[in-house]
N, C-alpha and C positions, 0 to 999 in steps of 0.2 A: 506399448510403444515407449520404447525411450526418450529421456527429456532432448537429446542432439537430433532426434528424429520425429519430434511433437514440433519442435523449433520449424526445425524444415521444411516439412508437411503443412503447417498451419501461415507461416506466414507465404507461402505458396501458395496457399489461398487466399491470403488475406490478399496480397495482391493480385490474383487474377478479378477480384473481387472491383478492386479499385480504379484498376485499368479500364474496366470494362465502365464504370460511369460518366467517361469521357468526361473528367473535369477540367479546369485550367491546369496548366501544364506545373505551375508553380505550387496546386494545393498538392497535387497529384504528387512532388515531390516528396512535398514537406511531409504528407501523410506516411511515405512509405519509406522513410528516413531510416538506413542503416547506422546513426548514429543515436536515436533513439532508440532503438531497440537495443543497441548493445552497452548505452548507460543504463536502463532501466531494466526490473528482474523482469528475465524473458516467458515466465510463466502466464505472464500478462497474454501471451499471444494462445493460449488454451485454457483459461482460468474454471470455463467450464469443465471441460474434460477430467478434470483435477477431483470431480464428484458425484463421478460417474457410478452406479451401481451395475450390476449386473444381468439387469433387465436389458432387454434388446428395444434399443431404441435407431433412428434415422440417421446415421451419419451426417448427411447432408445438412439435415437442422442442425445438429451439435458443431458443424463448424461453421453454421452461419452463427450461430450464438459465441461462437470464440469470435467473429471477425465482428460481433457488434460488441463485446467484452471489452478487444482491444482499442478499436474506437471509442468508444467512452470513456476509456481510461487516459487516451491522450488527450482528447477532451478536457479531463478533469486535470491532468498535468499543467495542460494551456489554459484554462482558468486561473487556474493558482500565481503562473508566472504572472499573468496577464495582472491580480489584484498585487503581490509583492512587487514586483518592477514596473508597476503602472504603464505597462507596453500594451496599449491598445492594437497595435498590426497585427499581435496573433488573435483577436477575437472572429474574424470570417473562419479562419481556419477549427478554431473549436466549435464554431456553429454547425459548420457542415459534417464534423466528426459527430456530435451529437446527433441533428438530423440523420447522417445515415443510420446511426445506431440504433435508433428508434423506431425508423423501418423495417429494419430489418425483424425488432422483437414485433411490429402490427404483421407483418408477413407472417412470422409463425404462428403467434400467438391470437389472433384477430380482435378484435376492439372487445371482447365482452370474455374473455378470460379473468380467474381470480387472480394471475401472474399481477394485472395492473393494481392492485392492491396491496401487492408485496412493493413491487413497486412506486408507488405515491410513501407510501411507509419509509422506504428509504429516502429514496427524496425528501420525506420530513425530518430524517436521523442528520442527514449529511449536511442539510439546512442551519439545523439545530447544532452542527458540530461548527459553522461558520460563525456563529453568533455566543458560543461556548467559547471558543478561543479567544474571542472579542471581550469575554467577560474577564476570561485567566488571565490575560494580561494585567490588569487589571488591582488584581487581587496580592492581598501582602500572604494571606497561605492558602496554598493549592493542595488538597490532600488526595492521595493516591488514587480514592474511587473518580476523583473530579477526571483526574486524566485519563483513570482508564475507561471512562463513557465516551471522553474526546477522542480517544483513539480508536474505540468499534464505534463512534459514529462518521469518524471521517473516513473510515471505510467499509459505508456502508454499501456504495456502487461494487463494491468485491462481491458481498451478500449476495446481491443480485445474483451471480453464477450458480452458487446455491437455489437460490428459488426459483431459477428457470430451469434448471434440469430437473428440480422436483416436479416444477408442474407439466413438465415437457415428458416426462416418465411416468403421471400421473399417480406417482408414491404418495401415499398416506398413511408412511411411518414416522409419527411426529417424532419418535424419540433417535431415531439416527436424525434426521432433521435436524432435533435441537443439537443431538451431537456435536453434529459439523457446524452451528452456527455458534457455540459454543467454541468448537475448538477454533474456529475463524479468531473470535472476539479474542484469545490469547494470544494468536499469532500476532494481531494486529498491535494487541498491546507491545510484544516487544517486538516488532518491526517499527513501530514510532521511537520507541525507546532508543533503539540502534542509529534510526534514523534523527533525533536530537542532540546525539553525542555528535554527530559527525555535521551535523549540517549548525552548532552552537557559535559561528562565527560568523554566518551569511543570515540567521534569524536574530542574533543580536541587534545588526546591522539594520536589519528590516521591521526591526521592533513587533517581530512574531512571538507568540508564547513557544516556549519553548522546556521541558523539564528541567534539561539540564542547565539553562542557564538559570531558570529558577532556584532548584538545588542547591545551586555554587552561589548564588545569591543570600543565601544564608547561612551563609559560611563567613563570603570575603565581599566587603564592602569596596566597591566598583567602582566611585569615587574616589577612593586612596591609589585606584592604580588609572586613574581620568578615563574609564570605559575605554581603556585600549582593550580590543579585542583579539591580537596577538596573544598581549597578556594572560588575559583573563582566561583565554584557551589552554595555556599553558599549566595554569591553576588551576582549570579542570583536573586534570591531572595528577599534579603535584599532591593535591587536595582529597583523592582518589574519588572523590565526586563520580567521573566518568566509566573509571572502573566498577564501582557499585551498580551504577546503571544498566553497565553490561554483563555484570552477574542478575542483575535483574530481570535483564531482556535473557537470558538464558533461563533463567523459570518459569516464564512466561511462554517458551519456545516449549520447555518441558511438556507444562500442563497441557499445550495445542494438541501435542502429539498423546498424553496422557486420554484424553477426554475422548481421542478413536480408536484406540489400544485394540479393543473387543470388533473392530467392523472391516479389520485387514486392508484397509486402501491405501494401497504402497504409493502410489505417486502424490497424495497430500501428505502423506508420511514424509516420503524423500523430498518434496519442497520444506517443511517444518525441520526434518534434517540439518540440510544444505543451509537452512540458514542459523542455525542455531550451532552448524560450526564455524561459517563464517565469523560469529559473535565472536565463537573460543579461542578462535586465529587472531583476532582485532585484539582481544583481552591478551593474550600469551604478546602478541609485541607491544603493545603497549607497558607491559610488565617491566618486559626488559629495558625498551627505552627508559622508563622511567630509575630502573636499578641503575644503569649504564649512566645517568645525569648524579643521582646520590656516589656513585662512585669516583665519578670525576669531582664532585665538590671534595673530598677528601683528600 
């Protein structure tokens, strides 16, 4: 099925899904937000599907595992606002994302599966990625492996789509297994990556760790330009700082897709794809803006 027609299909579900728990009319909204979904990558709305093999498994379980994927991951969105913008109103709304989501995995999976062990496992990675950031902040040098543990631990609730199809398929082929958690942990790397270049003026701001403003930090002293962040965005750039990162996040995209070469799963393929052109497209304008500024200085 293609990705325009996983889209449609799934969150079709997802909200008959929603409707039908007769919530307040207001969660109900904000749950099934057509503007959420069209800010954030829509893959989110099948994440499991994404790692599917070719054993014949329950339909009906694999999109109830997409519609508890998707909840937890707005969940984990409305946390994040919640602790950077100190906006306590969205906290009921992430509760009851959770709570469903967690339902839905005791429905399939019932209290005494080894699933809840992969599970607690994550919960202690993404834990761990909370208090890891708190640390990099922090620190005068961050070296590469530091970031790249923070970025497959903050997303480790992604993993989870991993370990419930495996155990929902009952596979005990650890080595596709490690595969795919393997090539997750690359994606993830330069999905943060892409995601620091672009978001380097709203985690300034918020006094997030962030790589690239770390990077550029050791370049250009942030004081001489009084932490304007206008600025110092700009110098991202000028600095090529931002460009390296996104040549970085592009071999990072490589190795994801490198590491299931041998296991033909086009549709984590074609998401590893799609976004490591997306990169190539961000790097090619960036390029030229930045030619098209040296040009006009002359």
């Amino acid at each position: 099925m293609k990705a325009n027609k996983l889209v449609e299909h799934n969150f079709g579900e997802f909200s008959k899904y929603i409707k039908n728990l007769n919530l307040e009319s207001h969660l109900e909204f904000s749950i099934l937000s057509k503007e959420f979904l069209n800010t954030n990558p829509k893959f989110y709305l099948f994440y499991p599907k994404l790692f599917l093999n070719k054993e014949k498994v329950d339909d009906t379980f694999v999109d109830l595992l997409c519609i508890s994927g998707y909840l937890y991951y707005q969940s984990v969105i409305l946390m994040d606002t919640i602790i950077d913008e100190k906006d306590n109103s969205k906290y009921p709304l992430a509760i009851v994302c959770q709570e469903e989501s967690i339902k839905i995995l005791t429905h399939i999976f019932g209290l005494n599966s080894n699933f809840w062990s992969l599970w607690n496992l994550r919960k202690f990675e993404f834990f761990k990625a909370v208090s890891l950031q708190n640390e990099l902040i922090k620190k005068k040098n961050v070296s590469i492996l530091e970031f790249e543990t923070l970025s497959d631990f903050k997303s480790s609730f992604g993993k989870i789509a991993i370990d419930s199809i495996f155990t929902l398929q009952n596979n005990n082929d650890k080595r596709t297994y490690d595969q795919y958690i393997n090539s997750h942990k690359y994606f993830s790397i330069g999905f943060q990556l892409l995601d620091d270049v672009n978001d380097f003026k709203i985690d300034k701001i918020n006094n997030q760790f962030n790589f690239a403003v770390y990077e550029l930090s050791k370049i250009v002293n942030f004081e001489t330009y009084n932490n304007n962040e206008q600025v110092l965005h700009k110098l991202l750039f000028i600095k090529n700082v931002g460009q390296n990162l996104l040549r970085k996040a592009i071999e990072y995209f490589e190795s994801a897709e490198n590491e299931i070469k041998d296991l033909n799963n086009e549709p984590w393929t074609d998401v590893i794809r799609e976004m490591k052109s997306k990169v190539i497209n961000q790097l090619k304008i960036t390029n030229q803006y930045i030619e098209e500024l040296r040009n006009n200085k002359q």
